[in-house]
N, C-alpha and C positions, 0 to 999 in steps of 0.2 A: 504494500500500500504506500503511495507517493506522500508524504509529510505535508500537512500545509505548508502555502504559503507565506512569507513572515507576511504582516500587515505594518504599513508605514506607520500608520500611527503608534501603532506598539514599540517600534522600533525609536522612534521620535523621542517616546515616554524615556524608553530605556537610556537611551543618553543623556534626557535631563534629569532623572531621578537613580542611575544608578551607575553612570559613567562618572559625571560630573561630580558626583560626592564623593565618588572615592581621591578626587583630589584632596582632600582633606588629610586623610591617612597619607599620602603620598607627602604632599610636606611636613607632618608632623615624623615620619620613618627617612625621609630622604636626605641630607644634606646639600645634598649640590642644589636641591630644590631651594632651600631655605635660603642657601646662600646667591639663589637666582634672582630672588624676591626681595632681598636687602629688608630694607626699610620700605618698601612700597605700602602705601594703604588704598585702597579704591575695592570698587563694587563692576561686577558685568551682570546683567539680566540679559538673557537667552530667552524671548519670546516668540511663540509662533501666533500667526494672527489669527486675532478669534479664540485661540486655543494657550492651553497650558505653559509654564514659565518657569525658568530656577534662577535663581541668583547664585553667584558666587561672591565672597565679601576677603578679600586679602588685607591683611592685616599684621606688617611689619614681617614676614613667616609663618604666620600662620594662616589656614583659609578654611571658609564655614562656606558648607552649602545650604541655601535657602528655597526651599517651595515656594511657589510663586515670584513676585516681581515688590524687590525691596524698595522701600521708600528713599527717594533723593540718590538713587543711584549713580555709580559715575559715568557709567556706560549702558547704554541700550541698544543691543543687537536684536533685529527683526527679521522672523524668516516669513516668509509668504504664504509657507504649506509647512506641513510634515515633510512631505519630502527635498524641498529645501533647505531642513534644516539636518535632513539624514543625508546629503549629497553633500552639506560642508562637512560634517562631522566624519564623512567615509576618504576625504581627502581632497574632494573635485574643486579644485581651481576655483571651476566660473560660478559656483556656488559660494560666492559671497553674504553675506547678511547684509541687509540696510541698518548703519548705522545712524537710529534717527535721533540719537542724544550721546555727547561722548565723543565724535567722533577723531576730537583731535588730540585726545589723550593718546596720543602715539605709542608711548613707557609702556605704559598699561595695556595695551593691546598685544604689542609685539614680545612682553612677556609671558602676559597669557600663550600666543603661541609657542612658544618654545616649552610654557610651562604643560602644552595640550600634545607637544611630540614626546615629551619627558613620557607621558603616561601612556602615549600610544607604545611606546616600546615597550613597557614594565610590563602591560596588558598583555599584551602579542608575542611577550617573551623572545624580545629580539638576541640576539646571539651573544652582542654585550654586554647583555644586561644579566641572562644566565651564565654566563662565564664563570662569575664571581658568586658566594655563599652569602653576600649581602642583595646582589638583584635576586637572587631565587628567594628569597625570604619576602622582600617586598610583592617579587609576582605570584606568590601566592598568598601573604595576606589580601592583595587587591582584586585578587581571583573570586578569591572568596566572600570579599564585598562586597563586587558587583554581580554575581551569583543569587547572593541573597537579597539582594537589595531589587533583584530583577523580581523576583516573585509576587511582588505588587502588580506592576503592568503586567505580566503574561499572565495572572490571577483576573485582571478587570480585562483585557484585552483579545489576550489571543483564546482562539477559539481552541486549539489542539489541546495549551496548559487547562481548560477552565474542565476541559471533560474530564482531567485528568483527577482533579482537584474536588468535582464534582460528588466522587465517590470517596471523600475522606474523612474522616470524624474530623469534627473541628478542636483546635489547638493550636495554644503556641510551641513553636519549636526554634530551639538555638544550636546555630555551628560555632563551633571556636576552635580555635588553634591551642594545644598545650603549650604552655611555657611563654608563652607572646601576650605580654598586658594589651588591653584594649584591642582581642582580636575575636568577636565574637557578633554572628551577626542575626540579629533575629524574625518570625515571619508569624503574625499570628494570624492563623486558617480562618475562616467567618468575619473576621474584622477590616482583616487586607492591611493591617498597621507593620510597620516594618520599622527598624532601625537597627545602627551600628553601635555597639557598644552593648552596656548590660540590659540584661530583659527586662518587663518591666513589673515582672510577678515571677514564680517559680513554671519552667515550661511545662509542657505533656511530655516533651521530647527533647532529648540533647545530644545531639551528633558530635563526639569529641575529636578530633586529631589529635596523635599522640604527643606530637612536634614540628616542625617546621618543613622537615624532609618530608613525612607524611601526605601531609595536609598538598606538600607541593607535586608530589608523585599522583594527585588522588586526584588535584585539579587538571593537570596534563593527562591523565589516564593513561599513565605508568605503573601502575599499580591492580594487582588484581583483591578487588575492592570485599569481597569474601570473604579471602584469606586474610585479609586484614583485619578485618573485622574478629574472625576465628581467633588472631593472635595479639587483640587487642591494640592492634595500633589504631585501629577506628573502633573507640565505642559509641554504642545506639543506648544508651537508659530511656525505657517509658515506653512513648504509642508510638512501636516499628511500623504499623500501617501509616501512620500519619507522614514521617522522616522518608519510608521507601517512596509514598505519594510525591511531597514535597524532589526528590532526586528524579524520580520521572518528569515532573514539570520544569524542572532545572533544565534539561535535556533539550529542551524547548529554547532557548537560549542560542543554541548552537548556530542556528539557521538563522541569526539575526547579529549575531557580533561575532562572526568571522574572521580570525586574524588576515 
């Protein structure tokens, strides 16, 4: 049976609510990032017309992503459609944004880009970046951010995850990395509430990684995910229906952020 097709919209979603925030972790775990950013302060809103918005907020090193569209931002990029805003974020040239406020914050701009290749490689797991036992660490805590953080839009969006999802007891469930502060990302079933960091009650389910290596073997699927399990380097505590649901709809994923 042929997979759906991704839907733009969903895809759209996925880069303002689960690409985009993993910038966050990315300069708080990165250095070169931090020291990209100096002392920079300023804001970019990412809105599509008519439709949905994130804000990103930089802040001397650090950067907060925001739902919606912040007030008195410094920059306002406008895409026209979903799909305009998925043909800049996939690399196309003539896919430009309208910048209809901000435009002449140059700094700010042509950081963000570099600070938006910085991530495209961590993601995509470019060759430099696994080279080293510090990029495999970052690409897979951000693996695993934007994974879980995706579960929201393929949950309201696509049709493939929603049937999947259909048939699952409702719960929340958390993934986390062992040993890594602040690597835990959460999805609650029935609610659609999602965030990175600690849950916001005790889960149904807890999907653990043993460590770093793990966690990174499991998101590249190098790992046969079973026997790990078997040997405890992945534990499941709680509702395995709900965790095995949730990894089927993850899978969903695939056919929309494509290295």
């Amino acid at each position: 049976m042929t997979p759906a097709a991704p839907d733009p919209n969903v895809l759209s979603r996925l880069y303002l609510e689960a690409v985009l925030p993993s910038m966050s972790d990315l300069a708080e775990q990165d250095a070169s990032v931090r020291e990209l950013l100096g002392t920079l302060c300023g804001s970019i809103v990412f809105q599509i017309l008519k439709g949905p918005a994130a804000t990103l907020k930089l802040d001397r090193g650090r950067i907060d992503w925001q739902s919606g569209r912040s007030p008195r931002p410094g920059v306002i990029l406008l895409f026209l459609s979903a799909r305009h805003l998925n043909a800049f974020f996939s690399g196309n040239p003539w896919a430009l944004p309208i910048p209809i406020w901000g435009g002449w914050r140059i700094g700010l701009l042509a950081r963000f880009s570099t600070l938006a290749k910085r991530l495209e490689e961590v993601l995509d797991g470019a060759a430099e970046v696994l080279a080293s036992a510090t990029g495999r660490r970052l690409h897979a805590r951000l693996s695993l951010m934007v994974a879980g953080l995706a579960l929201r839009p393929l949950a309201e969006g696509d049709a493939a995850a929603r049937a999947i999802l259909s048939g699952l007891p409702p719960g929340l469930a958390s993934f986390s990395i062992g040993g890594e502060a602040h690597a835990t990302v959460w999805f609650e079933h029935g609610s659609n509430r999602v965030g990175w960091g600690e849950p916001p009650r005790r889960p149904e389910v807890c999907i653990r990684f043993d460590d770093v290596a793990t966690a990174y073997a499991a998101m590249r699927e190098e790992i046969d995910t079973l026997a790990a399990v078997g040997s405890g380097k992945i534990r499941v505590d709680g509702l395995v229906p709900l965790a095995d649901g949730l990894n089927a709809a993850m899978e969903r994923l695939r056919p929309y952020l494509k290295p």
